[in-house]
C-alpha positions as CSV (number, residue, x, y, z in Angstrom):
1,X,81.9,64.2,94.4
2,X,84.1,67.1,95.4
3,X,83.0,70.4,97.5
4,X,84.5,73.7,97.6
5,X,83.9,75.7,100.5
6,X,85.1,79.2,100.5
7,X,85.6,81.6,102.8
8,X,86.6,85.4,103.1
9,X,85.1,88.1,100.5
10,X,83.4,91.1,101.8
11,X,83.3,95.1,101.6
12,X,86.8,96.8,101.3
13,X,87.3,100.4,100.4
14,X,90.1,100.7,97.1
15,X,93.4,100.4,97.9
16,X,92.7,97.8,101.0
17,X,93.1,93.8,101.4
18,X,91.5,90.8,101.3
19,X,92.0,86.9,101.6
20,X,90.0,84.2,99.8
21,X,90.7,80.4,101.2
22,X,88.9,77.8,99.6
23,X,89.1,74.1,100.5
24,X,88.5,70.8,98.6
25,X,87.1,67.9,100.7
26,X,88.9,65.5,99.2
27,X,91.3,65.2,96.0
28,X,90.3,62.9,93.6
29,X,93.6,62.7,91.2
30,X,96.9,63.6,91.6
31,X,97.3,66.6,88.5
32,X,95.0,69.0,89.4
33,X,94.3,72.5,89.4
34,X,92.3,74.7,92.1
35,X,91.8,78.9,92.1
36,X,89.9,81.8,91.5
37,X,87.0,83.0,88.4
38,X,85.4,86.1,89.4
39,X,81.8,87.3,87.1
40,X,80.8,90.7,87.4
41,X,77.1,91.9,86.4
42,X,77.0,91.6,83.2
43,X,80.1,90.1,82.3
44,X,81.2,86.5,81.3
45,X,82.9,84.7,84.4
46,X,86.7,85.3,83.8
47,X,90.2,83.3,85.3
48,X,92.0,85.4,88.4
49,X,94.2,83.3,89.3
50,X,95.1,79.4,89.1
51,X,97.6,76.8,90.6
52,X,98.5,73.5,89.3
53,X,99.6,70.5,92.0
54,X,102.9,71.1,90.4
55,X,102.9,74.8,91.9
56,X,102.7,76.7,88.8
57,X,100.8,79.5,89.4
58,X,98.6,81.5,86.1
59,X,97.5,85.0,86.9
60,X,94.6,87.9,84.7
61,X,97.0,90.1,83.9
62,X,94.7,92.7,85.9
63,X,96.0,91.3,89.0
64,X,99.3,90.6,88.3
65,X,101.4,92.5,91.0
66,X,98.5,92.6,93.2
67,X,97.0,88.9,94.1
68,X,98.6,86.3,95.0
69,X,97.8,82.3,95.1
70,X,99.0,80.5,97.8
71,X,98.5,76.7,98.8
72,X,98.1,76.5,102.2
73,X,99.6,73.8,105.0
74,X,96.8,71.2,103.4
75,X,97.0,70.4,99.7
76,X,93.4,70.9,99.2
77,X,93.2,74.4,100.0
78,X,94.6,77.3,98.2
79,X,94.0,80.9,99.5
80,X,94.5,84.4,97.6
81,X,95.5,87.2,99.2
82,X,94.5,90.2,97.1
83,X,96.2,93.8,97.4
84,X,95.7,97.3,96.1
85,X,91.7,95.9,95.5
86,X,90.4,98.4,93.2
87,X,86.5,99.1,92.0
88,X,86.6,97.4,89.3
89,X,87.7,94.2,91.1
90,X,84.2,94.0,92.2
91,X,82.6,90.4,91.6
92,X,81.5,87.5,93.0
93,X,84.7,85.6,93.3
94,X,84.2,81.6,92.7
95,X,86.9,78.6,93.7
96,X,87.6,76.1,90.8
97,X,88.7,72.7,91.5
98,X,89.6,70.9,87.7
99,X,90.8,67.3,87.9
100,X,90.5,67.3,84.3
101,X,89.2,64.4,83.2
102,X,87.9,63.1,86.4
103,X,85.9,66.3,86.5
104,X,85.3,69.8,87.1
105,X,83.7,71.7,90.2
106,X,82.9,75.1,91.7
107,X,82.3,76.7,94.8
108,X,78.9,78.4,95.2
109,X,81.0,82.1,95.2
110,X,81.5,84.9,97.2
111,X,81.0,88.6,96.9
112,X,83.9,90.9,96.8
113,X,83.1,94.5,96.9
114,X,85.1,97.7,96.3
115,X,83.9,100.9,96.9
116,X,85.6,104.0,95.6
C-alpha cells in the first residue's frame, strides 16, 4: 500500500504563488508516475501536471508557463510550484502516484484558493 501525503495549498490573492510537495512512502516499481489532478465544484477532476521516473514532465495547457513540476532531493516526492495563480485555478489540488499495473493511489487533497 502506498500513501501520499501532501502539503502546501492555501489562500493566495491572483497573481501570487504557491508550492504543493507531495511524498510517496515507499515506491513500489521502478516506471512510475506521481503529480497533480485538481476538481473544482462542479467539475470532473482534471490532470495539472505529471512526471514520469524518467523525468518527462506533461502539463494542462492552462498552466503551461505558469506551474512547474519538480522532483525533489528524494524520488518519492515531487513538488509544484505554481505562479501567476489566477481565480479560476481554484480547486482542491490532489497528488497521484500511478505504478500502472501495480496500482494507482491518491492523496486525500488540498484546497487551493484564489481570490480576485
Amino acid at each position: 500500500q502506498v500513501q501520499l501525503v501532501e502539503s502546501g495549498g492555501g489562500l493566495v490573492q491572483a497573481g501570487g504563488s504557491l508550492r504543493l510537495s507531495c511524498a510517496a512512502s515507499t515506491i513500489i516499481y521502478s516506471r512510475y508516475s506521481m503529480g497533480w489532478y485538481r476538481q473544482a465544484p462542479g467539475k470532473q477532476r482534471e490532470l495539472v501536471a505529471t512526471m514520469t521516473s524518467g523525468g518527462s514532465t506533461n502539463y494542462a495547457d492552462s498552466v503551461k508557463g505558469r506551474f512547474t513540476i519538480s522532483r525533489a532531493n528524494a524520488k518519492n516526492t515531487v513538488d509544484m510550484q505554481m505562479n501567476s495563480l489566477k481565480p479560476e485555478d481554484t480547486a482542491v489540488y490532489y497528488c497521484n502516484a500511478d505504478f500502472s499495473p501495480l496500482g494507482n493511489y491518491w492523496g486525500q487533497g488540498t484546497q487551493v484558493t484564489v481570490s480576485s
